[in-house]
C-alpha positions as CSV (number, residue, x, y, z in Angstrom):
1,X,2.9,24.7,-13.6
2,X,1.8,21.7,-11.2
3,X,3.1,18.2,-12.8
4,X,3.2,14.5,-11.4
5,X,5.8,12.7,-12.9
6,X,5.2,8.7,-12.5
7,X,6.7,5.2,-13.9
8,X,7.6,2.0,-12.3
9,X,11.3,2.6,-9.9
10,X,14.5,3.0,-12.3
11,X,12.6,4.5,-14.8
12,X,14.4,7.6,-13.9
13,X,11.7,10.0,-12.0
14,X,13.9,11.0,-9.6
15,X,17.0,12.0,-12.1
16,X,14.6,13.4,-14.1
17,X,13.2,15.8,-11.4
18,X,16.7,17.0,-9.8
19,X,17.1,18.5,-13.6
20,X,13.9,19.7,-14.1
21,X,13.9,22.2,-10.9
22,X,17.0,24.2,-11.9
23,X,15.1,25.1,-15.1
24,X,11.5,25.6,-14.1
25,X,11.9,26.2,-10.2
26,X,9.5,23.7,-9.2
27,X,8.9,22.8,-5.6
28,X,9.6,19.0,-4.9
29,X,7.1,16.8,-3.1
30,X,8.3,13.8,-2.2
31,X,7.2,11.3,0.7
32,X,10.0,9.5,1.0
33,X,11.4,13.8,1.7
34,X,8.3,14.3,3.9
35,X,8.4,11.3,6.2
36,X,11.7,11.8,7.0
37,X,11.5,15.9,7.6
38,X,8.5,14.8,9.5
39,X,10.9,12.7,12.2
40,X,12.2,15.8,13.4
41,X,8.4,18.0,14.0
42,X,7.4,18.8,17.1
43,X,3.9,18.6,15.6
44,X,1.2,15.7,16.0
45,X,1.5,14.3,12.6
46,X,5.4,14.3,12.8
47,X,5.5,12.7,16.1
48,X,3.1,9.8,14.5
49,X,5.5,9.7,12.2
50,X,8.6,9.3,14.3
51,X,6.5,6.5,16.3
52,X,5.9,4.7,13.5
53,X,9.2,4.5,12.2
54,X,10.8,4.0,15.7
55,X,8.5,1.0,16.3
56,X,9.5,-0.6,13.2
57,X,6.2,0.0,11.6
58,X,4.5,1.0,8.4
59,X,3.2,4.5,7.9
60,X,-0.4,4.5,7.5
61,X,-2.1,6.3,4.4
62,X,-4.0,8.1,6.2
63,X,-1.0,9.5,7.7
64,X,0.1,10.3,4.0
65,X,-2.6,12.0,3.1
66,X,-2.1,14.3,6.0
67,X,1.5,15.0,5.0
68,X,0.6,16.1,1.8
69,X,-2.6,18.3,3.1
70,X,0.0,19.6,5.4
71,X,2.4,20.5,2.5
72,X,-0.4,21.9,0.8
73,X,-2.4,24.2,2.7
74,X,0.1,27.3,2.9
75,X,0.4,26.9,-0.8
76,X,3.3,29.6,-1.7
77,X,4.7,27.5,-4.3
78,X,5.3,30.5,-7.3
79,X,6.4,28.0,-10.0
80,X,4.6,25.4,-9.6
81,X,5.1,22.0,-8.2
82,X,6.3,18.6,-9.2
83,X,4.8,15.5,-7.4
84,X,7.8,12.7,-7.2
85,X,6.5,9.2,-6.0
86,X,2.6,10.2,-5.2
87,X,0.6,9.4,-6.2
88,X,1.2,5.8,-6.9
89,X,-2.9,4.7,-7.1
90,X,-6.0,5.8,-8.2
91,X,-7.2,6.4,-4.9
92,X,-4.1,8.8,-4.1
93,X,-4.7,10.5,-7.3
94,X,-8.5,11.2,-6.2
95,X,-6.9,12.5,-3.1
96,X,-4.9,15.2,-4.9
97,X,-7.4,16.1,-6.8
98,X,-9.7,17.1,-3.9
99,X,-7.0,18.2,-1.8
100,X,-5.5,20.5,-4.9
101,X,-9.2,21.6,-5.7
102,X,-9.9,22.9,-2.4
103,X,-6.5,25.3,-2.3
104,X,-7.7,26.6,-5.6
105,X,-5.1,24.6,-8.1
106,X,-5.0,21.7,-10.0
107,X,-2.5,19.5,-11.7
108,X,-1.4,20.8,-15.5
109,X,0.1,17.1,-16.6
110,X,0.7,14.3,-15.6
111,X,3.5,12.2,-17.6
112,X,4.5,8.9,-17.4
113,X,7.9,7.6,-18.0
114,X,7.5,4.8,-20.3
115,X,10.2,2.3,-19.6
116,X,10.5,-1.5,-20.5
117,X,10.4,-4.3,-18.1
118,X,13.8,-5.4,-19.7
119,X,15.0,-1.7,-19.4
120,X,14.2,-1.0,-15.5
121,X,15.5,-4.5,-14.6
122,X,19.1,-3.6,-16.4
123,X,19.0,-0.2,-14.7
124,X,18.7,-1.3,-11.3
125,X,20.6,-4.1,-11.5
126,X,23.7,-1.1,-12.3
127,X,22.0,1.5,-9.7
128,X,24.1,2.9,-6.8
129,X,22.5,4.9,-4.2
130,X,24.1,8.3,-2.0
131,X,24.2,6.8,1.5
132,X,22.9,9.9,2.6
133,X,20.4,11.6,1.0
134,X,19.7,8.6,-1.1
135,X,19.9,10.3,-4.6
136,X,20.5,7.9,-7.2
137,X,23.3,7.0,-9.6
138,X,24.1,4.3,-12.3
139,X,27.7,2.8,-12.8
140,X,27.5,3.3,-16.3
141,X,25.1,6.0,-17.0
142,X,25.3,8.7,-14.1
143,X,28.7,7.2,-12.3
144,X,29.0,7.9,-8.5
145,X,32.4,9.8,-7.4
146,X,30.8,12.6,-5.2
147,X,27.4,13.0,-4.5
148,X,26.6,16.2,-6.4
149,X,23.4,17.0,-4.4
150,X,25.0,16.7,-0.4
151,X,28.9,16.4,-1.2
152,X,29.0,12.9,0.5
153,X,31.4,9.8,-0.7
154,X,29.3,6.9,0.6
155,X,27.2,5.2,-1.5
156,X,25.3,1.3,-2.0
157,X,23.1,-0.9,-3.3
158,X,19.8,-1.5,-2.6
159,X,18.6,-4.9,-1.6
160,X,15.5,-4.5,-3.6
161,X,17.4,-4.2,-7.0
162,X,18.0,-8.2,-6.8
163,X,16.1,-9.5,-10.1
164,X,14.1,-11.4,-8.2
165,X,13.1,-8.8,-6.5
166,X,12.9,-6.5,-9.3
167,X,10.4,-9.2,-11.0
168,X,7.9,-9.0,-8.3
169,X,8.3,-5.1,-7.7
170,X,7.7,-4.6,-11.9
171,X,4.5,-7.0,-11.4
172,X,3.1,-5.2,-8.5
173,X,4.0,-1.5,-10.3
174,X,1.7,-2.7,-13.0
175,X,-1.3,-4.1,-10.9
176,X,-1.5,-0.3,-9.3
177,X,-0.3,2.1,-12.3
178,X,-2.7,0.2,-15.0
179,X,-5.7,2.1,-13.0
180,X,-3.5,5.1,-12.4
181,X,-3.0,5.8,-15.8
182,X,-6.7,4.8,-16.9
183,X,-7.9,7.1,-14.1
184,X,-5.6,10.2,-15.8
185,X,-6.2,9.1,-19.4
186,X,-10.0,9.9,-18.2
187,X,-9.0,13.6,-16.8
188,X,-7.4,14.6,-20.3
189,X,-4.2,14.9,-18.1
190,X,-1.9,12.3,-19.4
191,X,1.4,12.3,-21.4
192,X,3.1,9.5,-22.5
193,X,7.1,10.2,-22.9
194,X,9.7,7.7,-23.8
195,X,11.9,7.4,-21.1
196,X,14.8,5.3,-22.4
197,X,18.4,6.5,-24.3
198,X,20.5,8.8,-22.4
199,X,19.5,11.1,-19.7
200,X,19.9,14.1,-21.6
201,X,17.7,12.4,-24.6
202,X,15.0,11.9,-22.0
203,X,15.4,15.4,-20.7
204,X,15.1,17.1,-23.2
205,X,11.6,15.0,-23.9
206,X,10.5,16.4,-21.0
207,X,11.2,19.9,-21.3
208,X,9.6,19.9,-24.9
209,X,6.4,18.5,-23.3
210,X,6.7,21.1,-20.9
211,X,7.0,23.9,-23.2
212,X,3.9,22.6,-25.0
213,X,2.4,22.5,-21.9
214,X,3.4,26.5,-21.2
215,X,2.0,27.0,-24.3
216,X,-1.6,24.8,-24.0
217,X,-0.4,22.8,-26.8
218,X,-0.3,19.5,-25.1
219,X,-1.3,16.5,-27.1
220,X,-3.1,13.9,-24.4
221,X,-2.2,10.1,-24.5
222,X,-4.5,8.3,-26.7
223,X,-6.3,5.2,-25.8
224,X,-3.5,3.3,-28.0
225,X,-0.8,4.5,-26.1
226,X,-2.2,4.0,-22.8
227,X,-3.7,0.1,-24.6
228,X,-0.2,-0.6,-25.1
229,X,1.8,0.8,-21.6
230,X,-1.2,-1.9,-19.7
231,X,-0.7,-4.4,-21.5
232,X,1.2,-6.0,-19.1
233,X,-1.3,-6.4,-17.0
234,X,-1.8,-9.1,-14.6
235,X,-4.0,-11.6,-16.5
236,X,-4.6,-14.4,-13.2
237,X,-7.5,-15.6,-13.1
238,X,-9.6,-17.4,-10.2
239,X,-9.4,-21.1,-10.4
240,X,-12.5,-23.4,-11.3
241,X,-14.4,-25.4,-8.2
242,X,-12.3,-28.7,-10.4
243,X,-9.2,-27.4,-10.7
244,X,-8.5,-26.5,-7.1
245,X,-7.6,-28.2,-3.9
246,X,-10.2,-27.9,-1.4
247,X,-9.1,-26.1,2.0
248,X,-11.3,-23.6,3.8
249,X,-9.7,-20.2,3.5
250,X,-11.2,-17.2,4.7
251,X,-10.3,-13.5,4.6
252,X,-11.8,-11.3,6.9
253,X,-12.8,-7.8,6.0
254,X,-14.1,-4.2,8.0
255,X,-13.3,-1.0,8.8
256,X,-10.7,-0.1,10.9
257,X,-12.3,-1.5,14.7
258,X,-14.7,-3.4,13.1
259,X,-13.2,-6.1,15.6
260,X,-11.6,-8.6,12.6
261,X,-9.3,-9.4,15.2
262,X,-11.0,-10.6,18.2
263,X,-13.5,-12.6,15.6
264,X,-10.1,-14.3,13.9
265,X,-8.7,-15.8,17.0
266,X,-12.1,-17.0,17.8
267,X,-12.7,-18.4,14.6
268,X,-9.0,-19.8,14.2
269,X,-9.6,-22.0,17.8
270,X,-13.3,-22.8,17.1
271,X,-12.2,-24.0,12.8
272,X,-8.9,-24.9,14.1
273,X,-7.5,-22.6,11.2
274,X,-4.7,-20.7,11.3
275,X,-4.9,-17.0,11.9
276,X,-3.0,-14.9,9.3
277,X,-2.4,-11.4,10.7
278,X,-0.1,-8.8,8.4
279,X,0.2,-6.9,11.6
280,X,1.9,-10.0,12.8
281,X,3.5,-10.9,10.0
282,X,5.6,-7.8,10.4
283,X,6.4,-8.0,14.0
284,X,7.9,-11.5,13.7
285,X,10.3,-11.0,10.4
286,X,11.4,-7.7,12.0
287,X,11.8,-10.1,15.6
288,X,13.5,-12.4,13.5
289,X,15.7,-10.5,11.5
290,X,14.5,-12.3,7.8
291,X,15.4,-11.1,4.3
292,X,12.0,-9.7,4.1
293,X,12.4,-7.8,7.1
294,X,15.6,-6.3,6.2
295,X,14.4,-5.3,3.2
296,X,10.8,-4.0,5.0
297,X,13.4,-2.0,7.6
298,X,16.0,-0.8,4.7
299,X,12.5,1.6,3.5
300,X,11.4,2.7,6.9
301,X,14.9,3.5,7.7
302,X,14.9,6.0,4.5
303,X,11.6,7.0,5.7
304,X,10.2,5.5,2.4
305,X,6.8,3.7,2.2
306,X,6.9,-0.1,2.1
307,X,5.4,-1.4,-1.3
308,X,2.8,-3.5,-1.7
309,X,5.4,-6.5,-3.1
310,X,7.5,-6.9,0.5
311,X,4.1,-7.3,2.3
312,X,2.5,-9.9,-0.7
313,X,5.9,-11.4,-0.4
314,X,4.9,-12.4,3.4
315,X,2.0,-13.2,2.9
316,X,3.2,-15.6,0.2
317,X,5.8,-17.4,2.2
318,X,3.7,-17.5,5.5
319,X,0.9,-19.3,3.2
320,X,3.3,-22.0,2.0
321,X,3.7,-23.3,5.4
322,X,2.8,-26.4,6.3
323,X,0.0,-25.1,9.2
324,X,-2.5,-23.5,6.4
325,X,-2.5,-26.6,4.4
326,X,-6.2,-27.1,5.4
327,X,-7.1,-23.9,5.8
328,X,-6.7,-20.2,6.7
329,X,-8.7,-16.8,8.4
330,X,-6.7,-14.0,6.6
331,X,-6.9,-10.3,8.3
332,X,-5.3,-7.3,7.5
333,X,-4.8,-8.7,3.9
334,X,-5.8,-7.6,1.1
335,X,-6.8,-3.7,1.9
336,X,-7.2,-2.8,-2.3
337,X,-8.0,-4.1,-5.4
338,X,-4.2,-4.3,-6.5
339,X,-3.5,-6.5,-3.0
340,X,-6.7,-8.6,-4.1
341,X,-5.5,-9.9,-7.4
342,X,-2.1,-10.4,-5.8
343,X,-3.8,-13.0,-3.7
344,X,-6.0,-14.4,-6.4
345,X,-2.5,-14.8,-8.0
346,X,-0.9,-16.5,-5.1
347,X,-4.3,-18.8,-4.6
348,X,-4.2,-19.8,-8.1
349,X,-0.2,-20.6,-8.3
350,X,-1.1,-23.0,-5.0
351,X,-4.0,-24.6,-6.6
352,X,-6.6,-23.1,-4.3
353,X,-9.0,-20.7,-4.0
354,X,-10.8,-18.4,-1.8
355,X,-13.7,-19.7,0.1
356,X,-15.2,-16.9,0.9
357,X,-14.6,-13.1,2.2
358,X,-16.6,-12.5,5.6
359,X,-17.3,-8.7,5.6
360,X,-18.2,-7.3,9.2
361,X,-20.4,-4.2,8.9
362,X,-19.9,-1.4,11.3
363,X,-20.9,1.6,11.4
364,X,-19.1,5.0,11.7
365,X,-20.0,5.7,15.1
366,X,-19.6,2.4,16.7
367,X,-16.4,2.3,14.8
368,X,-15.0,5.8,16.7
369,X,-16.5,4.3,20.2
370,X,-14.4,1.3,20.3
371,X,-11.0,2.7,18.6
372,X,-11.2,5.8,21.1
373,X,-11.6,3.7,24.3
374,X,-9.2,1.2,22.8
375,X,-5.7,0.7,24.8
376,X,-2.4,-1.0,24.0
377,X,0.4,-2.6,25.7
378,X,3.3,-0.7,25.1
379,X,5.3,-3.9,25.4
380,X,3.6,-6.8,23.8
381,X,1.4,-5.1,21.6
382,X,-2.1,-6.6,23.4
383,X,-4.9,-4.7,22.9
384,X,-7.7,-4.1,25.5
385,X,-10.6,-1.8,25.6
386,X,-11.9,0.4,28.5
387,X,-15.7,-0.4,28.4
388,X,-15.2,-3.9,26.4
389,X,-12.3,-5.7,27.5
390,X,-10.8,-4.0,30.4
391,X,-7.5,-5.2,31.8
392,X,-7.7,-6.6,35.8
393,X,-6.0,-3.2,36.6
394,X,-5.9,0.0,35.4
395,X,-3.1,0.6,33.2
396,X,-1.1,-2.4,33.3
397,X,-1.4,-5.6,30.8
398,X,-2.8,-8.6,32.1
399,X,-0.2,-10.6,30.0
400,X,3.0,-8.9,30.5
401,X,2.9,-6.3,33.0
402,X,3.3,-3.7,30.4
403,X,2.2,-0.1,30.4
404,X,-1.2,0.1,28.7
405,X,-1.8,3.4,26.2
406,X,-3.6,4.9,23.7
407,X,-2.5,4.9,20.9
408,X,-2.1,7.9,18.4
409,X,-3.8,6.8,15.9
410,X,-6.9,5.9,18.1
411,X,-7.4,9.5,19.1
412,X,-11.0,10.2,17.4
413,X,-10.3,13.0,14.7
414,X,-7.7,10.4,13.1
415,X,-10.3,7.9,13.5
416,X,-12.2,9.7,11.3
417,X,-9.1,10.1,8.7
418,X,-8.7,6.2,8.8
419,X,-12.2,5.6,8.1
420,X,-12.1,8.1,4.6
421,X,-9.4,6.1,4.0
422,X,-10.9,2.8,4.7
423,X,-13.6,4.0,2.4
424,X,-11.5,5.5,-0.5
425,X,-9.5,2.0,-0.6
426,X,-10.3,-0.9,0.9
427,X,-14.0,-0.4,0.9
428,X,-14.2,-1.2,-3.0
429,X,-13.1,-4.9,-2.0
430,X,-16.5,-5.3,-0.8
431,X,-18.1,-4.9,-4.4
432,X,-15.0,-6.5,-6.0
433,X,-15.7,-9.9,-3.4
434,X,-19.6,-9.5,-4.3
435,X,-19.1,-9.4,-7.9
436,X,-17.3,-13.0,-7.6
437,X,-20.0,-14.4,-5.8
438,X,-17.4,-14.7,-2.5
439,X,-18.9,-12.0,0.3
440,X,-21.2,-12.8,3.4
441,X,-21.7,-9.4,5.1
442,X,-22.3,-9.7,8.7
443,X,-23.8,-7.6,11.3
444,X,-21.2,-6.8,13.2
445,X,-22.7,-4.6,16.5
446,X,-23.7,-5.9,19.7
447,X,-22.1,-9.1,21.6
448,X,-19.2,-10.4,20.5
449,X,-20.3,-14.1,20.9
450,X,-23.6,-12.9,19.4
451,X,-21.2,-12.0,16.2
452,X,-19.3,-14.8,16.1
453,X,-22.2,-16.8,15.6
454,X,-23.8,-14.5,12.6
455,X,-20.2,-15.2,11.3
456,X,-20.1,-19.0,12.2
457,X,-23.5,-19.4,10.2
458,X,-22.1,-17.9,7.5
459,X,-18.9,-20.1,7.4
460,X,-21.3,-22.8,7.2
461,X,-23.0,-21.5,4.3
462,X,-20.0,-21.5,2.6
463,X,-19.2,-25.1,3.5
464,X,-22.4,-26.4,2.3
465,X,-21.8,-24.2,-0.7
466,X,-18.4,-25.7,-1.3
467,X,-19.9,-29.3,-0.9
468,X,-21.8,-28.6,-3.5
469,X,-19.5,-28.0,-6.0
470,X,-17.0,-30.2,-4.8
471,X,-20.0,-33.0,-5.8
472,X,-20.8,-31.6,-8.7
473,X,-17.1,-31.4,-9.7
474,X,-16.8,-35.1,-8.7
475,X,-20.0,-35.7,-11.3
């Protein structure tokens, strides 16, 4: 029996697992389990891995998705396996689908933990965590003494269980899960079980779904249930041409190497707009030691996946400052539809709105000629490009002196893996932007300068366009 167990954090997945195994013998996939196993392989994947987390960085998807092919493909698992914290969107659920479908398997249930907002927040604000193997424990409900999974004595409390924390965590688990569950409800695979009362009440839930599961007597969700578990929804809406303040922000959008980058800092000295870079972002609160880069470092150090509300909770702060007032280019943000109304949510609660989403088109191939002859300082993170944008010498960064490489990531089978991912998440933005009247696509091979134009034309359409409004408004 293959089951995904999902909910929004303290709604007791992982207890809920560690009991389950013992009875059914279920293998356990976890990522946070898998990133940090994967530290210590000699293998290509686990060395990425180990870079990523060494650097400070996030983990890519794509580099997910190969953890869990990995996990996969020898599939010996006799009873079954139960999925704990993946998938966690709708585009990781199609993933294991087709990677589950091509070994030959597929999921039996999936079952979602139905939990309060008021519940999780009182749960986590009481949960204690094994310092380490990170299993969890509740000062009233499951007390920590001992760890009973790795013997230790040390335990804590995670940053992220602050309320306010909590608040934003809860609002982003319900942007991402609402499709999760709609996607499942579609499949026939969903179960709906009450996950609050004691941990034994809920277990025993479980194990009576999963007996009517042994027994193909599974009664699906119905759209009622599944009507009511959404409707928390995020209900933001994009602000009217009259309601917002006028500023000129931009969000840039393309496939990995579509050069988003190189056509920001242009456009930032030529609009005298601020660049916005995620990748940035990151760098300077871990430089910088913030709260939001203590908490971003707390999951990488427990080789866990940094959620979506840390880096929306950047990108919040950075555009409240002072500099953006006017006007921003945004890249590297947002990369789905969840990250999207997060910023239409942030937009709306600063009395602004986007100007428009300038989509550079590249294709496939171009895209795996530039990323493979791509090269990057070691020290200061600069980027140059063999055939392109070659350094003055060989090997060594014009800015800082630093050893130039290539990257891991830039090698051109996981080129390809990016670009399915690109595809399988981001790439919906494009209809998403188009549907709200806000994307200019532009053709984005050939000369740079000759690019920067198409794009500068564009940006000028959009000006006009918002002139026209802003007159009509006036009227």
């Amino acid at each position: 029996m293959n089951v995904v167990l999902i909910g929004p954090s303290g709604a007791g997945k992982g207890t809920q697992t560690s009991r389950l195994i013992p009875t059914y013998g279920f293998e356990q996939i976890s990522i946070g389990d898998m990133i940090r196993a994967g530290t210590a392989e000699p293998t290509t994947l686990g060395k990425m891995v180990k870079k990523y987390l060494d650097q400070g960085q996030l983990v890519r998807d794509e580099v997910v998705d190969a953890m869990i092919k990995a996990k996969l493909l020898n599939w010996d698992y006799a009873d079954g396996v139960i999925f704990d914290g993946f998938p966690r969107t709708e585009y990781q659920a199609k993933i294991l689908d087709e990677l589950l479908s091509e070994l030959g398997h597929t999921l039996d249930v999936v079952i979602y933990l139905d939990v309060t907002d008021a519940e999780v927040r009182e749960r986590l604000q009481g949960r204690i965590i094994c310092r380490r193997c990170y299993t969890p424990y509740h000062e009233i409900n499951n007390p920590f003494t001992i760890c009973t999974v790795c013997g230790s004595r040390e335990s804590y409390r995670r940053e992220d269980d602050k309320p306010e924390i909590v608040k934003a965590r809860l609002k982003d688990f319900h942007r991402l899960a609402d499709p999760l569950v709609e996607y499942y409800y579609k499949t026939g695979q969903l179960a709906i079980v009450n996950g609050e009362g004691s941990i034994g009440q809920v277990n025993q839930r479980l194990v009576n779904l999963l007996q009517a599961v042994e027994r193909t007597e599974t009664r699906p969700a119905t759209l009622e249930e599944v009507e009511r578990i959404q409707a928390l929804k995020d209900q933001s809406e994009v602000l009217s041409q009259a309601e917002a303040t006028y500023s000129l922000d931009l969000v840039l959008l393309g496939g990995p190497g579509s050069g988003k980058g190189t056509q920001a800092e242009k456009l930032s000295k030529a609009l005298a707009l601020s660049h916005v870079s995620t990748g940035e972002l990151f760098r300077a609160h871990f430089k910088n030691n913030t709260p939001l880069g203590q908490l971003a470092k707390s999951y990488i150090e427990r080789g866990e996946l940094v959620p979506d509300d840390v880096t929306e909770g950047m990108v919040r702060e950075r555009l409240s400052q002072s500099d953006v007032q006017k006007g921003f280019i945004l890249d590297g943000f947002p990369r789905t539809i969840g990250q999207a109304e997060a910023l239409t949510d942030m937009m709306t609660g600063m009395q602004r709105r986007l100007s428009g989403i300038l989509y550079i088109n590249v294709s496939d191939a171009e895209i795996v000629k530039r990323l493979s002859g791509r090269v990057t300082c070691q020290d200061c993170q600069t980027p140059f490009h063999t055939m392109y944008n070659p350094p003055a010498k060989e090997g060594i960064c014009d800015h800082c002196g630093g050893p130039l490489r290539r990257r891991d990531d830039d090698e051109p089978a996981t080129i390809r893996a990016r670009l399915r991912t690109y595809y399988g998440q981001t790439a919906p933005l494009i209809s998403y932007y188009r549907a709200l009247g806000l994307l200019y696509e532009i053709e984005g091979e050939g000369d740079v300068s000759d690019i920067t134009q198409r794009i500068m034309d564009a940006i000028r359409l959009i000006e006009e366009k918002d002139r026209i409004l802003n007159h009509a408004s006036i009227e």
